[in-house]
matplotlib code that plots the C-alpha trace (Angstrom):
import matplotlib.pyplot as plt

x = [0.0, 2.8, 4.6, 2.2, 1.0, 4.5, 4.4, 0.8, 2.8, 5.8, 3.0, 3.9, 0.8, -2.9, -3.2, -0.3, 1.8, -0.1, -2.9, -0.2, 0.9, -2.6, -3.1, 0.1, -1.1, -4.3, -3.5, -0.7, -3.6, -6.1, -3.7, -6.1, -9.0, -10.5, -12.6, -15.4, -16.7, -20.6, -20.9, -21.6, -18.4, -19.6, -17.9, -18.3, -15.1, -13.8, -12.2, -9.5, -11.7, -14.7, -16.6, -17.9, -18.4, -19.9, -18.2, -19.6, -17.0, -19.4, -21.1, -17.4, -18.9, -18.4, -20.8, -18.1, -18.8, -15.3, -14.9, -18.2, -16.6, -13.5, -13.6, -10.3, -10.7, -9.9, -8.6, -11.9, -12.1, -8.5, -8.8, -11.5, -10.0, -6.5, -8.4, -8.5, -5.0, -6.6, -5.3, -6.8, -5.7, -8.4, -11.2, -10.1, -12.4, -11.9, -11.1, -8.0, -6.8, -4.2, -6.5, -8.7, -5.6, -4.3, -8.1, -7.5, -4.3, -4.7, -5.2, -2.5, -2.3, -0.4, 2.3, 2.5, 4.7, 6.4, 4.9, 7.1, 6.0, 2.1, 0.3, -0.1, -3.2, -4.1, -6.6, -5.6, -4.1, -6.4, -6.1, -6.9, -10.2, -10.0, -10.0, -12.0, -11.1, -14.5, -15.6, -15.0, -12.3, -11.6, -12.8, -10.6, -13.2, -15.0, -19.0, -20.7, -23.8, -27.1, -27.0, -23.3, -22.6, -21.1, -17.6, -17.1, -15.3, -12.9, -12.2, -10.9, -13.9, -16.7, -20.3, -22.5, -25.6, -28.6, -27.1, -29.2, -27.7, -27.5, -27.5, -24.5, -26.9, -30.7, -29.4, -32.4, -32.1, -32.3, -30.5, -27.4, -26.1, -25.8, -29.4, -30.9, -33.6, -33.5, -31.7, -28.3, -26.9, -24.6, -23.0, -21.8, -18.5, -17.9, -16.0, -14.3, -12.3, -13.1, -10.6, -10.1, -8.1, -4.9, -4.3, -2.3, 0.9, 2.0, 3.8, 7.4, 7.0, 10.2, 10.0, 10.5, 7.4, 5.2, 1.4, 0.0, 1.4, 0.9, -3.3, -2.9, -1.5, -4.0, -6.8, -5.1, -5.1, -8.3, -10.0, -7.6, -9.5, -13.0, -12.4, -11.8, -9.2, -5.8, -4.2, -2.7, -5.7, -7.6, -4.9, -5.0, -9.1, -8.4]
y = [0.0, 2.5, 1.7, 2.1, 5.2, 6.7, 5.7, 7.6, 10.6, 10.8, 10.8, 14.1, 14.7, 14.1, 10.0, 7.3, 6.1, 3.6, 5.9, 8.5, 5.6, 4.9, 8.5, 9.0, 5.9, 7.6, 11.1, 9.3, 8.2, 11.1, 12.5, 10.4, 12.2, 15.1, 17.2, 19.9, 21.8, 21.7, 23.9, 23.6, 21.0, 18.8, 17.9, 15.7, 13.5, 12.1, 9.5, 8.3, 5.2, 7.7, 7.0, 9.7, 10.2, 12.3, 13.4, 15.6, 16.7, 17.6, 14.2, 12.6, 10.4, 9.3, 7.7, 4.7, 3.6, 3.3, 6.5, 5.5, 1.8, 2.8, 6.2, 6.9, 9.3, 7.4, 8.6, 10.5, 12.3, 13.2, 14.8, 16.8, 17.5, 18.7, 21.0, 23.6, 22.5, 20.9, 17.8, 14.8, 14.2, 16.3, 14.3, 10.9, 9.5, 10.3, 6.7, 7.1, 10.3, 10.8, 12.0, 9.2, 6.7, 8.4, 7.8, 4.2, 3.7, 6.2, 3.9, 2.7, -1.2, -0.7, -2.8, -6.0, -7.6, -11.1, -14.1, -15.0, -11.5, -11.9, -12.4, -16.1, -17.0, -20.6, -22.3, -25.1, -24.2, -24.5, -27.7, -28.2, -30.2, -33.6, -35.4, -37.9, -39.8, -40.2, -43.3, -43.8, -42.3, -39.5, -36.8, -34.7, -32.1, -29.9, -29.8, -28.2, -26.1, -27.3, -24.6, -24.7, -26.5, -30.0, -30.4, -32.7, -36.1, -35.6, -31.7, -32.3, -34.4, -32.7, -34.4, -35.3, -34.6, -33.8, -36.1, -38.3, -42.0, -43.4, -46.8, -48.4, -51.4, -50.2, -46.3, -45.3, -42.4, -43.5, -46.6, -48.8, -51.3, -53.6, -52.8, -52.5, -55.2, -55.3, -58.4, -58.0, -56.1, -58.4, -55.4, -54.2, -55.2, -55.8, -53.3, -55.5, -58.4, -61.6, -63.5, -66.8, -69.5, -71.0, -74.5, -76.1, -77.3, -80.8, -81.4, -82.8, -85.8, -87.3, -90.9, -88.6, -89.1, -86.2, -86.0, -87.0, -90.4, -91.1, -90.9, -93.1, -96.0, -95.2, -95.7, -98.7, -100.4, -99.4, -101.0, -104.3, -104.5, -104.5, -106.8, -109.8, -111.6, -112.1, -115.6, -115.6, -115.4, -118.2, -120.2, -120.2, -120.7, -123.5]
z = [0.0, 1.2, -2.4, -4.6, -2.6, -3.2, -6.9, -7.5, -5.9, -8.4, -11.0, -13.2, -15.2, -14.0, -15.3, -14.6, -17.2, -18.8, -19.3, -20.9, -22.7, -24.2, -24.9, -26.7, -29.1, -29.8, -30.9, -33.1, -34.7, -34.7, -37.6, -39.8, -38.7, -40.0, -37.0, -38.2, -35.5, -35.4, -31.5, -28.2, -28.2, -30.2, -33.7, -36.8, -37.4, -40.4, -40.6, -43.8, -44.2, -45.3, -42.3, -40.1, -36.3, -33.9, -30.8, -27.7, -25.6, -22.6, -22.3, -22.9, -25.8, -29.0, -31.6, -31.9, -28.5, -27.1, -25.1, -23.4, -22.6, -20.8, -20.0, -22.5, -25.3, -28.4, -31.7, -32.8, -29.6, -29.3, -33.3, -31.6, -28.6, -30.5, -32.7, -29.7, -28.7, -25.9, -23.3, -23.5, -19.9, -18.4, -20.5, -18.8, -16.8, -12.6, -11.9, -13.9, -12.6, -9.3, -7.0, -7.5, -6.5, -3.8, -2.2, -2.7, -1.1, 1.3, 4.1, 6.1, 7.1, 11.2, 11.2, 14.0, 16.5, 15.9, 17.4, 20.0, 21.1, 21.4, 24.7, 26.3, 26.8, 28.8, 26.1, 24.2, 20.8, 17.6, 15.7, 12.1, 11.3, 10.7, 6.9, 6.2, 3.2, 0.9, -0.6, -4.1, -6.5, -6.5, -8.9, -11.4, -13.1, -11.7, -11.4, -14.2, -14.1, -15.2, -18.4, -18.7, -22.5, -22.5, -23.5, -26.3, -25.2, -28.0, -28.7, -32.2, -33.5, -34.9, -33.1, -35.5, -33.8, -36.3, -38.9, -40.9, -40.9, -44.6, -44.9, -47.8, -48.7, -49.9, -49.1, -46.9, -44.1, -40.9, -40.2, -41.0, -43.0, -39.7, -38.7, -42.2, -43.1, -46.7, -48.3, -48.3, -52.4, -53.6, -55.7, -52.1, -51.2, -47.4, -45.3, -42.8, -44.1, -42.6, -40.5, -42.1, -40.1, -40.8, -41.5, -39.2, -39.4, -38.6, -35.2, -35.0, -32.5, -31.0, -32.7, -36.1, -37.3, -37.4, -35.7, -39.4, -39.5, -35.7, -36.8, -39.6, -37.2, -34.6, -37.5, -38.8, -35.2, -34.4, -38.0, -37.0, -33.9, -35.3, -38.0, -35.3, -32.7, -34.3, -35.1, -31.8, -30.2, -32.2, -31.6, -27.9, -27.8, -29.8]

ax = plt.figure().add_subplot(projection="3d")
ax.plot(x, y, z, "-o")
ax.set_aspect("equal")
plt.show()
């Protein structure tokens, strides 16, 4: 407070330096401006672009609107203002001006002691409130108002909400090929390649034969056995 209070008082004109700074940039540009004065302090300004404008220097406003935004006489204004040779400084609004800071940082904040000089008082010290974890993950955004828009999941994806489906097979709005009901055009070729499985290859088994030729022998005992008993067999029933 004390700083800034000393700053507003090294102030040399009536408006700090970034005000001055501003006004400097406007009547640079005022040159463009042609004022014509119309009385009462109120003039008709044209501007290089052939448009025109009306200022009134007693209501500090100008028919561009800015001057009555901010409070800062713009290039318009300052062509009117400089065709008495007059300051824009003293058509700034009051809120911009030093007397108006001074005002604000006129109050002075009393300074304190250190904390191993305050008063002792027998109470038990403060202690912070205890957390209590809540159930459930934990959330990262924020809570949205009811009329605040939704964010799009995906910010560079366009939604395509109030778009008509066309459907690639009998090319009606409103549905899919997936959901479409029509037989299926065989002049339509299929979007999504179907997966067709592999044959498998034959397995290297450790007698050196491979799984192929370890089938055939199982087949070939397994047709021995339903044709009848073997020789040996008769022979011993006999």
């Amino acid at each position: 407070m004390t700083g800034r209070r000393v700053f507003c008082e090294k102030w040399h004109g009536q408006v700090g330096p970034r005000i001055r700074k501003i006004l400097e940039k406007n009547k640079g540009k005022a040159q463009w401006c042609i004022p014509k004065a119309a009385g009462q302090n109120r003039f008709e300004v044209m501007h290089h672009s052939g448009h025109s404008f009306v200022v009134d220097l007693n209501a500090h406003s100008c028919s561009c609107h800015a001057w009555d935004l901010n409070g800062i006489p713009r290039l318009h204004a300052c062509a009117a203002i400089s065709w008495f040779h007059g300051n824009p400084e003293d058509f700034c609004d009051d809120v911009y001006k030093k007397e108006a800071y001074l005002r604000a940082y006129e109050p002075m904040i009393m300074p304190i002691t250190g904390q191993n000089q305050w008063m002792k008082i027998n109470l038990p010290p403060l202690l912070s409130s205890k957390y209590h974890k809540q159930p459930g993950r934990p959330k990262k955004t924020r809570k949205q108002a009811f009329d605040e828009p939704k964010q799009p999941a995906t910010p560079y994806k366009l939604p395509r909400y109030g778009i008509l489906l066309k459907c690639g097979n009998c090319a009606g709005e409103g549905n899919n090929r997936i959901s479409c009901k029509e037989p299926r055009n065989p002049n339509i070729k299929p979007t999504r390649k179907r997966k067709v499985a592999k044959e498998k290859l034959p397995v290297r088994r450790r007698d050196g034969g491979d799984q192929s030729s370890g089938q055939q022998s199982m087949q070939l005992r397994q047709s021995s056995g339903s044709q009848g008993p073997s020789q040996s067999q008769a022979s011993e029933v006999a």
